[in-house]
C-alpha positions as CSV (number, residue, x, y, z in Angstrom):
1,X,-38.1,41.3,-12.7
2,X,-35.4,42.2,-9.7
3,X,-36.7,45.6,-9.3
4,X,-40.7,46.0,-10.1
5,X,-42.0,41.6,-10.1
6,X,-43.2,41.8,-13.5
7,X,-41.8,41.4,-16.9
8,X,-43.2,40.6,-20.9
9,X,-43.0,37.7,-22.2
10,X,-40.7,38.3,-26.1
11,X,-43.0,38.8,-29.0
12,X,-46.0,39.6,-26.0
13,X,-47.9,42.9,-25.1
14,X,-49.2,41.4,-21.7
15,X,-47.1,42.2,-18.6
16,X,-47.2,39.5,-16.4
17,X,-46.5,39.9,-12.4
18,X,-44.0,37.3,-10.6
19,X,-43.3,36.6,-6.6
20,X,-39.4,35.3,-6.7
21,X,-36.4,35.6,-4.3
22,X,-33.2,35.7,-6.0
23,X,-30.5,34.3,-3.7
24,X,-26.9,34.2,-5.3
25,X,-23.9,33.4,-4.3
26,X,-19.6,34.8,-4.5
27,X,-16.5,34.2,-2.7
28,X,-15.5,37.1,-4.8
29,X,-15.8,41.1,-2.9
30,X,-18.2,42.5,-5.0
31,X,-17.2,45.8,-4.7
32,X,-14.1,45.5,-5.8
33,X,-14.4,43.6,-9.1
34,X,-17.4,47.2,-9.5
35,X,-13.8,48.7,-8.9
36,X,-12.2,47.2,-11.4
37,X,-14.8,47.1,-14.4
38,X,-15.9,43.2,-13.6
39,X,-19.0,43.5,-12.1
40,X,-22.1,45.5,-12.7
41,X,-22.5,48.2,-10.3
42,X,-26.6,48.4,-10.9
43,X,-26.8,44.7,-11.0
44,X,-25.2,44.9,-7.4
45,X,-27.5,47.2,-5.9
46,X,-30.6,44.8,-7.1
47,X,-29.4,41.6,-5.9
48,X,-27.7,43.3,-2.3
49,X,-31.1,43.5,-0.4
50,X,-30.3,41.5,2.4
51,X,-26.2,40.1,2.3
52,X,-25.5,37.3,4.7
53,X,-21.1,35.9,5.2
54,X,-21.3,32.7,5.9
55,X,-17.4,32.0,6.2
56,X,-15.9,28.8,5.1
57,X,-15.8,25.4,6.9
58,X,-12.2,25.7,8.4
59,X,-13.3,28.9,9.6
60,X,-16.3,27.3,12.1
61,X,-14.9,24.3,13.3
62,X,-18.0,24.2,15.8
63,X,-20.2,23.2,13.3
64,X,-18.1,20.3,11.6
65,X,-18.7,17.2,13.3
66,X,-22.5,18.4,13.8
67,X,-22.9,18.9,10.0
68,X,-20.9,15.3,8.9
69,X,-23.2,13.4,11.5
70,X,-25.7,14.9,9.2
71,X,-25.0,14.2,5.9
72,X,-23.9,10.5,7.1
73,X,-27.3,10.2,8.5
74,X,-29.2,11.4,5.3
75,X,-26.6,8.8,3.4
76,X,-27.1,6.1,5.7
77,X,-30.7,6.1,4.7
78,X,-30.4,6.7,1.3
79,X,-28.5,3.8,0.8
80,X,-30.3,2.2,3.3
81,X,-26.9,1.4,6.0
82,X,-26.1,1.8,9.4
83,X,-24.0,5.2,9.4
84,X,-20.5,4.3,11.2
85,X,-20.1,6.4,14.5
86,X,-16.8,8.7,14.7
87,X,-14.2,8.0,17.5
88,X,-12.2,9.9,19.3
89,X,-9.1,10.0,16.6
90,X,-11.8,10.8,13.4
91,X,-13.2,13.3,15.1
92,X,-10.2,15.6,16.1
93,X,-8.5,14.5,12.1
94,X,-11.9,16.1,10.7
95,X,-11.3,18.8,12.8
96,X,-7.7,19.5,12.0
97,X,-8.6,18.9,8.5
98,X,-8.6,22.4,6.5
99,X,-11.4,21.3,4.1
100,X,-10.0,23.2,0.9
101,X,-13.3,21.8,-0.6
102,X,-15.5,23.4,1.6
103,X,-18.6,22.0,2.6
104,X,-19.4,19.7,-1.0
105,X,-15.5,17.7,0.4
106,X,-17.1,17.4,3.9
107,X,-20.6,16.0,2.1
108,X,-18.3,13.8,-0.4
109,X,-16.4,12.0,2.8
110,X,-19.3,11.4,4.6
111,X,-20.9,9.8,1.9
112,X,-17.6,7.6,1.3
113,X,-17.8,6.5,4.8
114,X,-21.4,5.4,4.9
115,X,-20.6,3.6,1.2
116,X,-17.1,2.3,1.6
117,X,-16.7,1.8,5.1
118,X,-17.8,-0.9,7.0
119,X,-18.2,-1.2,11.0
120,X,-19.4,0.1,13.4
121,X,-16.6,2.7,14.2
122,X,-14.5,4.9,12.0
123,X,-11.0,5.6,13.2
124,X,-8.6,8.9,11.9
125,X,-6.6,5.9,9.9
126,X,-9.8,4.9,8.4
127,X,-10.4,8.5,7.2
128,X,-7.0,9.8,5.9
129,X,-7.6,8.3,2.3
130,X,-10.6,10.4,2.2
131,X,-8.8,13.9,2.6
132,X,-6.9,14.9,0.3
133,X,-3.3,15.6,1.3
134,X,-3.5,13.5,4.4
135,X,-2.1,10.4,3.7
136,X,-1.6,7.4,6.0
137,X,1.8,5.6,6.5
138,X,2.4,3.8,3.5
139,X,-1.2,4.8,2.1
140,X,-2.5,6.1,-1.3
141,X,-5.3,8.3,-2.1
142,X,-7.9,5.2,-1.4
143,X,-8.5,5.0,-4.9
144,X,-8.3,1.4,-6.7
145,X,-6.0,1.1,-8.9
146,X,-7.3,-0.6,-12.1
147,X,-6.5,-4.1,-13.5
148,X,-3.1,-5.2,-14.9
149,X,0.0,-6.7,-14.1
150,X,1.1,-10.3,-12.2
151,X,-2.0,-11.5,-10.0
152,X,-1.1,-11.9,-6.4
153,X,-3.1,-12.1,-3.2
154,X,-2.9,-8.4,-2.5
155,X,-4.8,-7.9,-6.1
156,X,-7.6,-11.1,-5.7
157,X,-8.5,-9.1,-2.2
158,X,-8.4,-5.9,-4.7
159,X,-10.4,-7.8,-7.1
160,X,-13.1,-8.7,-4.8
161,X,-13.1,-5.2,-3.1
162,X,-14.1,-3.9,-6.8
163,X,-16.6,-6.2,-7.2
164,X,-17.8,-5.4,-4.4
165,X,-17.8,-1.9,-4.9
166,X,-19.7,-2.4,-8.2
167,X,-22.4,-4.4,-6.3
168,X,-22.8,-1.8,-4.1
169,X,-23.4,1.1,-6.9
């Protein structure tokens, strides 16, 4: 199918012709795991038609903020909310920000911020429980911790930010 368009169905006699791009993807050198027995050197030569490097995230911090505006736009009418603009601070902690999870992280936080986050503006201290590794004075990972334990104010406000939560989804 890679090399001629056609192939026969199993069991059939008829050769049938087919029109298909393959477009696959690595963040592994190709030609060394040939080198080292991993990777099919034929198989290589069919898929490498046209290669394109697109280098990761941290490595084109141009394109961040562009990109995040994005996907909170796309979010903002899926779930059918105003998408929170960035301020200064945000901005230059997405920028700093080494997104170890590439460009599926930078999708994930921007979805948080349309679905969590309320206002108009989102400030750096308003992101940092979104990013993992960047934590906030006396912050967690902006996860809810789950029922349990003596009830005090700090848990009913909790409480209702669940339910909330659960509302929303």
């Amino acid at each position: 199918v890679l090399q001629k368009g056609e192939f026969e169905r199993v069991g059939s006699s008829e050769t049938l012709k087919v029109d298909v791009r393959v477009i696959a993807a690595t963040n592994r050198d190709l030609k060394a795991e040939i080198g080292s027995g991993h990777f099919r050197e034929d198989l290589y030569y069919r898929l490498s038609t046209v290669i394109l490097h697109v280098p990761p995230l941290r490595d084109r911090r141009e394109d961040i903020l562009p990109i995040f505006e994005h996907f909170q736009y796309r979010f903002g009418q899926r779930y059918n909310s105003s998408a929170p603009t960035l301020d200064i601070s945000a901005k230059e902690l997405l920028l700093r920000y080494r997104w170890p999870g590439n460009i599926r992280e930078l999708r994930n936080v921007a979805e948080q911020t349309v679905v969590l986050l309320r206002g108009s503006s989102i400030s750096a201290e308003d992101l940092r429980p979104y990013l993992r590794g960047v934590s906030s004075p006396g912050g967690g990972l902006g996860l809810i911790p789950a029922g349990g334990g003596a009830s005090t104010s700090e848990d009913s406000a909790t409480g209702a930010r669940e339910r909330e939560l659960i509302y929303r989804a």
